[in-house]
C-alpha positions as CSV (number, residue, x, y, z in Angstrom):
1,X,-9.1,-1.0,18.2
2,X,-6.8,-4.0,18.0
3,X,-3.1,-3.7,16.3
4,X,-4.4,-6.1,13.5
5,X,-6.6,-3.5,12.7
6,X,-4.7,-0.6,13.0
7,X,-2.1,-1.9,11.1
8,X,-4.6,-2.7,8.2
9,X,-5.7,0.5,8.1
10,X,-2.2,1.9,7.9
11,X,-1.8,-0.4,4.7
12,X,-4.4,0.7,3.1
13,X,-4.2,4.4,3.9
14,X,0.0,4.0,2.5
15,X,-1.5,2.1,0.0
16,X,-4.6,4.8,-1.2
17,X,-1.4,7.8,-1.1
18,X,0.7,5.9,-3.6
19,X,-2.3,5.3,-5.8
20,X,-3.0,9.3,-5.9
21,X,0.7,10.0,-6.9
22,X,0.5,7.3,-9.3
23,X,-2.2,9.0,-10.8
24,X,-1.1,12.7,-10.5
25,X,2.0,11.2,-12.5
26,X,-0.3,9.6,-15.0
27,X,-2.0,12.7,-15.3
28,X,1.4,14.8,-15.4
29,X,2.6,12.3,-18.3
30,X,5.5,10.8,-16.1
31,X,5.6,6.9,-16.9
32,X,8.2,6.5,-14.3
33,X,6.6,8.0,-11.4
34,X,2.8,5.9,-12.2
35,X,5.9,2.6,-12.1
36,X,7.2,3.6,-8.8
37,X,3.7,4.3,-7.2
38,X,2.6,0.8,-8.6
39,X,5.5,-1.1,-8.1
40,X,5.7,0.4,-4.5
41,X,1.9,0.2,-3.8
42,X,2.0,-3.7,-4.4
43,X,5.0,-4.3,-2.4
44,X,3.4,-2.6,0.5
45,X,-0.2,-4.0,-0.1
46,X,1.0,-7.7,-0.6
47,X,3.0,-7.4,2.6
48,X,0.6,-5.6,4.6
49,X,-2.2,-8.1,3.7
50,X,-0.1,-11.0,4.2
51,X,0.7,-9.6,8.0
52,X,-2.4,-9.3,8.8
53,X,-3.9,-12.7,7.7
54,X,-0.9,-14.2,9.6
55,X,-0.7,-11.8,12.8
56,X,-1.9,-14.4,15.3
57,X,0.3,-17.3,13.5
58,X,3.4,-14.4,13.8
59,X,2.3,-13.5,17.4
Protein backbone atom coordinates (compact mmCIF):
# COMPACT_ATOMS: atom_id res chain seq x y z
CA UNK A 1 0.00 0.00 0.00
CA UNK A 2 1.53 3.44 -0.90
CA UNK A 3 1.71 6.39 1.86
CA UNK A 4 -0.79 8.35 -0.30
CA UNK A 5 -3.03 5.74 0.47
CA UNK A 6 -2.54 5.08 3.86
CA UNK A 7 -2.69 8.46 4.69
CA UNK A 8 -6.18 8.63 2.93
CA UNK A 9 -7.43 6.08 4.72
CA UNK A 10 -6.30 7.56 8.03
CA UNK A 11 -8.44 10.71 7.00
CA UNK A 12 -11.22 9.21 6.54
CA UNK A 13 -11.17 6.71 9.34
CA UNK A 14 -10.42 10.28 11.82
CA UNK A 15 -12.89 11.65 9.80
CA UNK A 16 -15.85 8.61 10.18
CA UNK A 17 -14.93 8.83 14.44
CA UNK A 18 -15.73 12.47 14.67
CA UNK A 19 -18.92 11.95 12.65
CA UNK A 20 -20.13 9.15 15.29
CA UNK A 21 -19.39 11.51 18.28
CA UNK A 22 -21.01 14.24 16.49
CA UNK A 23 -23.91 12.16 16.31
CA UNK A 24 -23.93 10.50 19.76
CA UNK A 25 -23.89 14.34 20.84
CA UNK A 26 -26.80 15.00 18.56
CA UNK A 27 -28.46 12.25 19.98
CA UNK A 28 -27.43 13.17 23.68
CA UNK A 29 -28.89 16.81 22.93
CA UNK A 30 -25.32 18.54 23.32
CA UNK A 31 -25.16 21.34 20.50
CA UNK A 32 -21.72 21.98 21.37
CA UNK A 33 -20.21 18.68 21.06
CA UNK A 34 -22.16 17.95 17.24
CA UNK A 35 -20.02 21.85 16.60
CA UNK A 36 -16.81 20.46 17.68
CA UNK A 37 -17.10 17.11 15.81
CA UNK A 38 -18.17 19.19 12.63
CA UNK A 39 -16.05 21.90 12.89
CA UNK A 40 -13.09 19.40 13.66
CA UNK A 41 -14.25 16.78 11.05
CA UNK A 42 -13.89 19.50 8.22
CA UNK A 43 -10.64 20.83 9.23
CA UNK A 44 -9.23 17.37 9.16
CA UNK A 45 -11.12 16.30 5.95
CA UNK A 46 -10.24 19.51 3.88
CA UNK A 47 -6.61 19.07 4.93
CA UNK A 48 -6.33 15.43 4.47
CA UNK A 49 -7.92 15.69 0.98
CA UNK A 50 -5.96 18.49 -0.04
CA UNK A 51 -2.57 16.34 0.92
CA UNK A 52 -3.39 13.79 -0.84
CA UNK A 53 -4.33 15.44 -4.20
CA UNK A 54 -0.98 17.30 -3.80
CA UNK A 55 1.41 14.49 -2.26
CA UNK A 56 3.53 14.14 -5.47
CA UNK A 57 3.55 18.13 -6.02
CA UNK A 58 4.68 18.14 -1.91
CA UNK A 59 7.08 15.27 -2.45
Amino acid sequence: METRHLVLLIVVLVTSVLLVRGVVGLLNGDIGTVARQAAIGLIVFTFGIALVSRWDDIG
